[in-house]
VEXROMI-333536 format. One line per field, with one value per residue (C-alpha): residue number from 1; residue in three letters; y, x, z. Coordinates in steps of 0.001 Angstrom, whole numbers, m for minus. Each point is the difference from the previous one (the first is absolute). Example, Ala and Ser with C-alpha at 12.3 -4.5 7.8 and 13.67 -1.06 7.14 Angstrom:
BEGIN
num: [1, 2]
residu: [ALA, SER]
yy: [m4500, 3440]
xx: [12300, 1370]
zz: [7800, m660]
This chain:
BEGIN
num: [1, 2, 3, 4, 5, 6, 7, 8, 9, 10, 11, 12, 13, 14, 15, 16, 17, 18, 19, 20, 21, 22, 23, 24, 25, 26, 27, 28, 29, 30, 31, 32, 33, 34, 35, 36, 37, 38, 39, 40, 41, 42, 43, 44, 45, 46, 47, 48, 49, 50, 51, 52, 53, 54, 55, 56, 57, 58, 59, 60, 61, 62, 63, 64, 65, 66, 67, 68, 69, 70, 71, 72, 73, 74, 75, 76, 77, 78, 79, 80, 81, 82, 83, 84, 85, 86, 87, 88, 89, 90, 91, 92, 93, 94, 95, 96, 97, 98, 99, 100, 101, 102, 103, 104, 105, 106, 107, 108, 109, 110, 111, 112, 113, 114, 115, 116, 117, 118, 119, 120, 121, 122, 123, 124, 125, 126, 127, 128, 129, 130, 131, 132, 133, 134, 135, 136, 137, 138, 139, 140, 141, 142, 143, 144, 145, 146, 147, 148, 149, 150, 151, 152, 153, 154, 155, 156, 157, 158, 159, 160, 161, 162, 163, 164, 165, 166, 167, 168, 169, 170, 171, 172, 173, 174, 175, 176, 177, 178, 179, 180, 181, 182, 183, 184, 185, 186, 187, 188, 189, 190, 191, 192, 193, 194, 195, 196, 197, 198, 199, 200, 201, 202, 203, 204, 205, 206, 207, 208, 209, 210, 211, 212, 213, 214, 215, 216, 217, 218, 219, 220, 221, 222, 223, 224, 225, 226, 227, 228, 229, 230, 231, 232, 233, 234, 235, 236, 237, 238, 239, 240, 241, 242, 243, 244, 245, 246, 247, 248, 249, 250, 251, 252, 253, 254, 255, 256, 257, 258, 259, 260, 261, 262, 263, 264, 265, 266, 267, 268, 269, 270, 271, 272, 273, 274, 275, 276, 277, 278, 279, 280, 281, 282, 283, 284, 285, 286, 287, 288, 289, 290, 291, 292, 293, 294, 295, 296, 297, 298, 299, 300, 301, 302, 303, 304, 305, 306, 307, 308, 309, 310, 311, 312, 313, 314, 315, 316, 317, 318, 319, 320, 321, 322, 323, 324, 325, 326, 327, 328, 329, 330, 331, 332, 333, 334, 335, 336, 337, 338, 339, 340, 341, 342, 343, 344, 345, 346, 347, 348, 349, 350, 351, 352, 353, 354, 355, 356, 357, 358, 359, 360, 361, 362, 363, 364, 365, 366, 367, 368, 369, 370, 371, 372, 373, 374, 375, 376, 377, 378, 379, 380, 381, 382, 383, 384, 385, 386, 387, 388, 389, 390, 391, 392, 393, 394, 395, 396, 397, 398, 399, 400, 401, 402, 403, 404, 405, 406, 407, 408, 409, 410, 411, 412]
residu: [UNK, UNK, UNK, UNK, UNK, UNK, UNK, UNK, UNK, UNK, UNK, UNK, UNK, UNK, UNK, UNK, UNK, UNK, UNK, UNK, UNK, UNK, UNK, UNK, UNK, UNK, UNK, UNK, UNK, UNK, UNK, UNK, UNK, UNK, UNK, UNK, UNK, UNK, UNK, UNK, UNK, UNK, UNK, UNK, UNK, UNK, UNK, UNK, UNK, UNK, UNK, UNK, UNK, UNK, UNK, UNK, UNK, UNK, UNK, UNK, UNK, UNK, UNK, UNK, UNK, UNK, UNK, UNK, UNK, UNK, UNK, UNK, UNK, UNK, UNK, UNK, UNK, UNK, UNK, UNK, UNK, UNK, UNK, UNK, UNK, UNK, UNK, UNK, UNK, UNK, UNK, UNK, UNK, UNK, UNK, UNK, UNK, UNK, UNK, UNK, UNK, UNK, UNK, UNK, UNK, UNK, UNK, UNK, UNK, UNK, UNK, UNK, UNK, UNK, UNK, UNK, UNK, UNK, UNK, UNK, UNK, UNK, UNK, UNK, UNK, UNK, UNK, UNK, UNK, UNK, UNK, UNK, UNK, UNK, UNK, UNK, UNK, UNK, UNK, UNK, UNK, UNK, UNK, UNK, UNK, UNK, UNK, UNK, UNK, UNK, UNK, UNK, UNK, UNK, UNK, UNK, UNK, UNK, UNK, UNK, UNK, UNK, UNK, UNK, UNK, UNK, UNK, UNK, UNK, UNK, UNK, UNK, UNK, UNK, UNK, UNK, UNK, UNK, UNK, UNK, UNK, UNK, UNK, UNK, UNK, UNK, UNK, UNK, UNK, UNK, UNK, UNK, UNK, UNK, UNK, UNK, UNK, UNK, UNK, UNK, UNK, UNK, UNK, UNK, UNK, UNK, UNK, UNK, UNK, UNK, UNK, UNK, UNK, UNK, UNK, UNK, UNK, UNK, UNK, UNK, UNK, UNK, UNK, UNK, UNK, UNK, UNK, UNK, UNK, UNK, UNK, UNK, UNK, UNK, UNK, UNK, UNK, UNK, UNK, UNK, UNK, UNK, UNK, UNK, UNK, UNK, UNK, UNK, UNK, UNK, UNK, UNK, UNK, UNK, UNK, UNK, UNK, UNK, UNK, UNK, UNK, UNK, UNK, UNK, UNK, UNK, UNK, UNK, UNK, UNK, UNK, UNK, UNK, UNK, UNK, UNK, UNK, UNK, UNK, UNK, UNK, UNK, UNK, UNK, UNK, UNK, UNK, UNK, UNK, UNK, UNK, UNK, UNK, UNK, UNK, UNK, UNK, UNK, UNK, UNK, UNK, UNK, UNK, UNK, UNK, UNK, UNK, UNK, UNK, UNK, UNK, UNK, UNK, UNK, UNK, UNK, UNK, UNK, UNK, UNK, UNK, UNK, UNK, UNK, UNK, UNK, UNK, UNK, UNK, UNK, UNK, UNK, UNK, UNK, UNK, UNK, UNK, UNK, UNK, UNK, UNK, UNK, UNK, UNK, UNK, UNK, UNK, UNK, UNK, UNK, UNK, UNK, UNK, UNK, UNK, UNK, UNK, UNK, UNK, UNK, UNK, UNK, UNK, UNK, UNK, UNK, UNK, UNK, UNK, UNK, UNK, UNK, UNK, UNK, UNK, UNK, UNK, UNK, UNK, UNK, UNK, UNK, UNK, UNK, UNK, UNK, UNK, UNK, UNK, UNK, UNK, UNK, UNK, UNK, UNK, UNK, UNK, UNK, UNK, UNK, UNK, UNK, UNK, UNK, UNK, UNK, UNK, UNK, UNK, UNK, UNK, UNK]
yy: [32715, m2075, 1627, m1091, 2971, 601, 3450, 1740, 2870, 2188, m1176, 1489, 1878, 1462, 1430, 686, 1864, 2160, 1074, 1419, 1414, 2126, 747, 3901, 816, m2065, 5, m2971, 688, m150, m3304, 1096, m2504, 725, m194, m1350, m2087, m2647, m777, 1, m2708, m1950, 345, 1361, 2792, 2012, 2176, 2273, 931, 3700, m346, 3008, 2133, m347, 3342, m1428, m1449, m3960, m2792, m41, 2567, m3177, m2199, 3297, 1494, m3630, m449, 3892, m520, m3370, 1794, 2787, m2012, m2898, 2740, 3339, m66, 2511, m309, m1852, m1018, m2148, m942, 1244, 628, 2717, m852, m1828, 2780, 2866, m2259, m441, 3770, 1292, m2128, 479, 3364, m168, m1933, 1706, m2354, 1085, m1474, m1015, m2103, m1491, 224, m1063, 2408, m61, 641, 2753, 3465, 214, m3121, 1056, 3969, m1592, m1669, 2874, 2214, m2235, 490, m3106, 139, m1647, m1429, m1730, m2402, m3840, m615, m2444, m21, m3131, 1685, 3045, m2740, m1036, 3125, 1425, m3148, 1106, 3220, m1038, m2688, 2613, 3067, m1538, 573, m2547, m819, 110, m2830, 675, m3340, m3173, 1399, m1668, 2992, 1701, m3192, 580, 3110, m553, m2278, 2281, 120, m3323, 570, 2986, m1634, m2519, 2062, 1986, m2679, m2748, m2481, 667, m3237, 1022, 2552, 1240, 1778, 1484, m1745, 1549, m1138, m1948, 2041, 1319, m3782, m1262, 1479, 531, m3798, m978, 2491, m1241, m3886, m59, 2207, m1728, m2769, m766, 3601, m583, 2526, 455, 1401, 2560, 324, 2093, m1969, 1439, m420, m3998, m962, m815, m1463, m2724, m1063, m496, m2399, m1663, 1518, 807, 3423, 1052, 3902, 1119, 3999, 1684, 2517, 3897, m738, 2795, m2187, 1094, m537, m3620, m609, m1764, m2968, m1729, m1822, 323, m2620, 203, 1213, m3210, m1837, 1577, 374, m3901, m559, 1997, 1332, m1895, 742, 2621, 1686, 2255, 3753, 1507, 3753, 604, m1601, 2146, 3125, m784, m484, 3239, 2016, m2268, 1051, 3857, m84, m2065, 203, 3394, m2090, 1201, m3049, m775, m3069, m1991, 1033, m1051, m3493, m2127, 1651, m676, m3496, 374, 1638, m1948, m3245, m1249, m1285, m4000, m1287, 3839, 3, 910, 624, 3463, 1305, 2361, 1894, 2835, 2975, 84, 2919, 3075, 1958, m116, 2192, 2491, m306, m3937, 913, 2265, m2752, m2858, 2217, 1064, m3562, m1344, 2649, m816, m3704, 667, 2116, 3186, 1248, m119, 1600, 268, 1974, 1142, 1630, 3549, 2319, 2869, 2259, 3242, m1492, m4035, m41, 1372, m2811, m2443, 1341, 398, m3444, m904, 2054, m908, m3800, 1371, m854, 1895, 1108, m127, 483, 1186, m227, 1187, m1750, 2106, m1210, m3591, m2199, m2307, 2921, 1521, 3169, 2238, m2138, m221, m2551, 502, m2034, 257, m1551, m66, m888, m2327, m1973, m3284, m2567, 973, 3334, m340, m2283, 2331, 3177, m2386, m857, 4034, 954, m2674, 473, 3946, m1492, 803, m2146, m937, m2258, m934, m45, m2237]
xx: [m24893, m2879, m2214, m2850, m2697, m2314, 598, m2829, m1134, 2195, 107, 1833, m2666, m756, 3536, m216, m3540, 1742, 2173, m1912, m2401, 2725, 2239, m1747, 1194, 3420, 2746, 2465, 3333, 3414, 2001, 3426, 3307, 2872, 3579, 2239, 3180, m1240, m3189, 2362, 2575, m3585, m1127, m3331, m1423, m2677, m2867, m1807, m2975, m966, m3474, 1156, m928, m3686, m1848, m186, 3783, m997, m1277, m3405, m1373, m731, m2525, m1282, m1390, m1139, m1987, m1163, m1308, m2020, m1669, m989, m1706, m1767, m1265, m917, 1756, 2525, 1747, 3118, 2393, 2854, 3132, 3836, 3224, 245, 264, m3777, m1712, 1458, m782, m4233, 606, 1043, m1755, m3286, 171, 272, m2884, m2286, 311, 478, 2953, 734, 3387, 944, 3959, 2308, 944, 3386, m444, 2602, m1634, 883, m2553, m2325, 50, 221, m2972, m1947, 1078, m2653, m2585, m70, m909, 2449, 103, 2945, m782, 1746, 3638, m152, m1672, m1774, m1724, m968, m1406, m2478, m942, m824, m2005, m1774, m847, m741, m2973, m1273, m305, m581, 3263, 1515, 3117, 3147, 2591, 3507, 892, m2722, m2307, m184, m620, 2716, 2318, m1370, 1290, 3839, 311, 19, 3365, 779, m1610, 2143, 3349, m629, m238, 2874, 2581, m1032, 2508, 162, 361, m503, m2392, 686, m2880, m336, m2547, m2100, m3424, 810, m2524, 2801, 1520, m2962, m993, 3332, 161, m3015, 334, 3994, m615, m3364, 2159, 3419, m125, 4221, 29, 1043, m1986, 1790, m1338, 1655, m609, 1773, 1292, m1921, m3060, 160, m3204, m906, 3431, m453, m3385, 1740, 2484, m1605, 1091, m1905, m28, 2138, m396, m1971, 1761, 524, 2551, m438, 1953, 923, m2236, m3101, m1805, 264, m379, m2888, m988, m3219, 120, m3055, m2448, 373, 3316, 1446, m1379, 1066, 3523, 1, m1217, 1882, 3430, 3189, 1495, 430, 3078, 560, 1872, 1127, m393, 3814, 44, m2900, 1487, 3411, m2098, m1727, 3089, 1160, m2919, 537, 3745, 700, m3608, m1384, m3159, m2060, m1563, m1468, 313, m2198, 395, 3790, m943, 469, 3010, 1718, m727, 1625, 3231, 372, 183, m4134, m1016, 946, 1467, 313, 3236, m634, m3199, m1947, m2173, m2274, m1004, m2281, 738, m2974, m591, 2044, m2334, 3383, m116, 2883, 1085, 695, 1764, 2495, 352, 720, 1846, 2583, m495, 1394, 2807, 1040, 248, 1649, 2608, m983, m1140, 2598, m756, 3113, 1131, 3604, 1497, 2120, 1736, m2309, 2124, m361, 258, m184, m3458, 1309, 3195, m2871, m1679, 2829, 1299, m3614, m199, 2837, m1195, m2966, m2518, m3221, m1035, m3400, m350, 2285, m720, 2562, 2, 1646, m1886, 378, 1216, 1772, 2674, 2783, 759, 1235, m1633, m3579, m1936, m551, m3706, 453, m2111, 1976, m1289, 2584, 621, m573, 1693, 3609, m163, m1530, 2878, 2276, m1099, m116, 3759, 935, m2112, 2688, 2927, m648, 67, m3922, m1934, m2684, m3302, m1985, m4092, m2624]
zz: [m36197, m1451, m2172, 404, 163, m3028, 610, m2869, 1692, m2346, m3725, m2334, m1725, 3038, m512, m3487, 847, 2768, m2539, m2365, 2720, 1599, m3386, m288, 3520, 435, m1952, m802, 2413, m1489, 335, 76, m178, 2558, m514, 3247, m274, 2646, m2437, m2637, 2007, 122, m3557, 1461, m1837, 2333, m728, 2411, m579, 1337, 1469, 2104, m2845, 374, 1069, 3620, m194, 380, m1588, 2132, m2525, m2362, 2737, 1115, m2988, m1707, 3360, 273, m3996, 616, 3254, m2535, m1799, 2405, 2696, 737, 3212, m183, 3366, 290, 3004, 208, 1900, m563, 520, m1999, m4355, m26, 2291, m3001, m2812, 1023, 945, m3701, m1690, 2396, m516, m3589, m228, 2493, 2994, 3764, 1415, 3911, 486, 3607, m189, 2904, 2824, m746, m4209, m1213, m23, m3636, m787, 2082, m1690, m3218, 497, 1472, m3090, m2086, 2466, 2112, 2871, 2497, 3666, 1102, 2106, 1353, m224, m3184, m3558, 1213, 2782, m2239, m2247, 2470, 1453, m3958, m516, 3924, m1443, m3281, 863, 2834, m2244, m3196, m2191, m2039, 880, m2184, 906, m796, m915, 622, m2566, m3818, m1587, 1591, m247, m3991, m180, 1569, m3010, m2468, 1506, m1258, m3752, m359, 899, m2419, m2764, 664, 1295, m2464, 1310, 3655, 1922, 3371, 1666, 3280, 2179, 3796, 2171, 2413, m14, m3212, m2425, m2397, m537, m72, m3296, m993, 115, m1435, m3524, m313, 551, m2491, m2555, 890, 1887, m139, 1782, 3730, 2344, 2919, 3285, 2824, 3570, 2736, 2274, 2824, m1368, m1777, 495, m3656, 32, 2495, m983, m3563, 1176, 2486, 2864, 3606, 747, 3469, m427, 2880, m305, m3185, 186, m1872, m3641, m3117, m2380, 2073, m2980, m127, 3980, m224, 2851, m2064, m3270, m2286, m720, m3198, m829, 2309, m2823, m2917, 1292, 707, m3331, m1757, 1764, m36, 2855, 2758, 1887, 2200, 748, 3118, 530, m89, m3617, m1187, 1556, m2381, m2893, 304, 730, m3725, m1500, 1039, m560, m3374, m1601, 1111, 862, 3625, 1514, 3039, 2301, m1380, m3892, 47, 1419, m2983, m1425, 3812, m284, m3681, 912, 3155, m2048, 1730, m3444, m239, m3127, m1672, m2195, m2983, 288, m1578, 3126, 706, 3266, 731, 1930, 1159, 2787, m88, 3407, 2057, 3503, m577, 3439, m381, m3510, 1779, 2611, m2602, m1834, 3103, 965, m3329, m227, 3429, m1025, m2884, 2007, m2789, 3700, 2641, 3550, 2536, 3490, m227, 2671, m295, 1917, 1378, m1254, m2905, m3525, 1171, m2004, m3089, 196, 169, m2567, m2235, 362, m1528, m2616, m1623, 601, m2271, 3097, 87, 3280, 650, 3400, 2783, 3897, 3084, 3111, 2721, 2765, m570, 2835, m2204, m1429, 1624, 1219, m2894, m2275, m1920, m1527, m3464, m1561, m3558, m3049, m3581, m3143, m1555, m3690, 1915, 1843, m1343, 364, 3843, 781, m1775, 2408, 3247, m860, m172, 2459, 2124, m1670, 1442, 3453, 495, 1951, m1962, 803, m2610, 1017, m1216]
C-alpha cells in the first residue's frame, strides 16, 4: 500500500504526554516470553504482553483514562456516554467513577451479561440497544448532542488513540530488540498508537495488524480491495466486530502499519483453548487475536524474528469458554462421544463399563436408549461421552470397543 497520508493528528509527544498523565493510576503490564517447540523450529522468540491484568481486564483502560483526565481538566461537564462492546464501556466506567464523572454506555443487545454487569458494578448506566458497536456509536453520539454529554469514542478519538500507545512505549522498553509487533484491529485505535510510538522510537520495528475474518473491513481498505460484505455473521472476537473505520485511525494505520492479516473464529477459538491449556492465560476472542495469527503462521517473513503480541481482553462469556473449550477437546479427540449398542440384559452395563475402565476412559456422561427405533429388540442404545488422552488413546478404545463385538457409532 502507498503511503501517502501525512497522518499528524497523534505525535509522539502526545504519547509520551499520555504516559506520564496516566502513570499514578496504571501500571506497566508484564511482557512475558513463551516457550513452544514450533517457535523454536522457527527461531522466533514471542512475548505476550498481559494487558488482561489491568483492573478492568483490557487494554482500553489506557485511551479511557488519558481521555477521562484531559476532560477533567478542559470542562466542567461531568457526564460521559460512549459506545461498546463490552472492555471500553468498563474502562470510562472505573475510571469515571474514580474521577467523579456520570457514566451512560449504549452496548449491543446481544453483549455477554458478564460485560454488561461488569460495567454496571462501576455505576454506568447501561442501555443495550442496535445489533453492532457501529450502531451504538451513533445512537451515543444521538444522545450525546441532544442532552448535552460529551461523548467518549472507543477508538476515532486522538486522545484516546494517545493513550493505546502507551502500549507501544512500554513494549519497547521491555523487548528492546523486538522486530515485529503484532496487534488486533477493530476500530483501529489500539494500532494506531501502537504504531505511531513504535515507528517514531523504532522505525526497523514491523507493526503488524489483525482482523477477524468476518469482520475485514480495515483489511480491505488496506490493500486495496472493494468491500463485498453486505452480512456480518455473530464471531467469539466480539470485541473487534466492528463495520466502520475511523477517520483518523484509517490514517494513522496507512501511515504507519505494515501490513494486515486476517483470523477466522475457529483459529482464535484454538488459540484461546492454547492459551488456557499450555500458558494458564484466560483470554477472550478478541484479546487472543494477534497471538492466533502468530501460531497459525499469519505473520509474513517471521523466522527468526523476536515478536511481541498483546493479550489484550480477558472479559470472556463463561458459557462460550465451556463451548470452545468442549469444542477444542472434541477436535482434538481428548472428547470422544459414541452410541454402542448392548444386550438389555442384568449386568450388560457393567461389561460396558468394565471394558472402559480398564481402557482408562473417563465417562462423563451416559444415556440409554430403549425406545429407539433404530435398536433391536433385546437390545439398548448406549450415548456415552469419555474423556480420553487424545487421538491415540480414542482410536485405541474405538478398536476394543470392536474387537468386543459392540456396535459402536461414533457422534459428532
Amino acid at each position: 500500500m502507498t503511503k501517502t497520508s501525512q497522518a499528524n493528528s497523534v505525535r509522539l509527544q502526545d504519547i509520551e504526554d499520555a504516559k506520564h498523565r496516566t502513570a499514578r493510576s496504571l501500571y506497566c503490564t508484564p511482557c512475558t516470553g513463551i516457550f513452544s517447540p514450533f517457535f523454536e523450529r522457527a527461531q522466533q522468540k514471542v512475548f505476550l504482553k498481559l494487558e488482561t491484568l489491568h483492573q478492568t481486564g483490557s487494554f482500553k483502560e489506557r485511551g479511557a483514562l488519558n481521555k477521562l483526565l484531559l476532560l477533567k481538566q478542559q470542562s466542567e461537564n461531568t457526564k460521559v456516554i460512549g459506545a461498546s462492546a463490552g472492555n471500553h464501556a468498563q474502562a470510562v466506567a472505573y475510571h469515571g467513577a474514580m474521577l467523579g464523572f456520570d457514566v451512560s454506555m449504549i452496548m449491543p443487545k446481544h453483549t455477554p451479561n458478564t460485560k454488561v454487569m461488569r460495567t454496571e458494578k462501576w455505576g454506568a448506566h447501561i442501555q443495550l440497544e442496535g445489533d453492532t458497536v457501529d450502531e451504538c456509536i451513533r445512537i451515543a453520539k444521538e444522545k450525546a448532542q441532544m442532552e448535552g454529554m460529551e461523548f467518549v469514542h472507543a477508538f476515532d478519538d486522538v486522545d484516546i488513540i494517545a493513550g493505546q500507545g502507551t502500549f507501544g512505549l512500554e513494549v519497547l522498553e521491555q523487548v528492546q530488540d523486538v522486530d515485529i509487533v503484532v496487534v488486533p484491529i477493530g476500530g483501529g485505535g489500539f494500532i494506531s498508537g501502537t504504531a505511531v510510538a513504535i515507528k517514531n522510537k523504532k522505525p526497523s520495528c514491523k507493526v503488524i495488524g489483525v482482523q477477524v475474518d468476518r469482520y475485514p473491513s480495515i483489511f480491505e481498505q488496506f490493500h486495496g480491495q472493494s468491500s463485498t460484505k453486505t452480512h456480518y455473521d455473530p464471531t467469539i472476537a466480539d470485541g473487534i466486530a466492528v463495520k466502520g473505520i475511523g477517520q483518523h485511525t484509517v490514517e494513522l494505520i496507512e501511515h504507519y502499519v505494515d501490513d494486515i492479516v486476517l483470523v477466522s473464529d475457529d483459529e482464535i477459538a484454538q488459540t484461546i483453548l492454547h492459551l488456557l491449556e499450555q500458558n494458564k492465560l484466560l483470554a477472550e476472542g478478541a484479546g487472543a487475536a494477534g497471538f492466533a495469527a502468530i501460531m497459525h503462521n499469519k505473520i509474513p517473513q517471521s523466522e527468526g524474528k523476536t515478536m511481541v503480541t498483546p493479550i489484550c481482553g480477558g472479559n470472556i462469556d463463561m458459557n462460550l469458554l465451556s463451548r470452545i473449550i468442549e469444542r477444542g477437546y472434541m477436535k482434538e479427540r481428548k472428547l470422544i462421544r459414541l452410541n454402542v449398542v448392548i444386550s438389555d440384559r442384568p449386568g450388560s452395563l457393567n461389561k460396558l463399563t468394565g471394558v472402559l475402565a480398564k481402557l482408562g476412559a473417563n465417562i462423563l456422561q451416559i444415556h440409554h436408549q430403549r425406545a429407539s427405533t433404530e435398536v433391536p429388540f433385546y437390545n439398548t442404545g448406549t450415548d456415552l461421552t469419555l474423556e480420553t488422552r487424545g487421538e491415540t488413546h480414542a482410536q485405541e478404545i474405538l478398536d476394543a470397543l470392536l474387537h468386543e463385538t459392540y456396535k459402536v457409532t461414533l457422534k459428532n
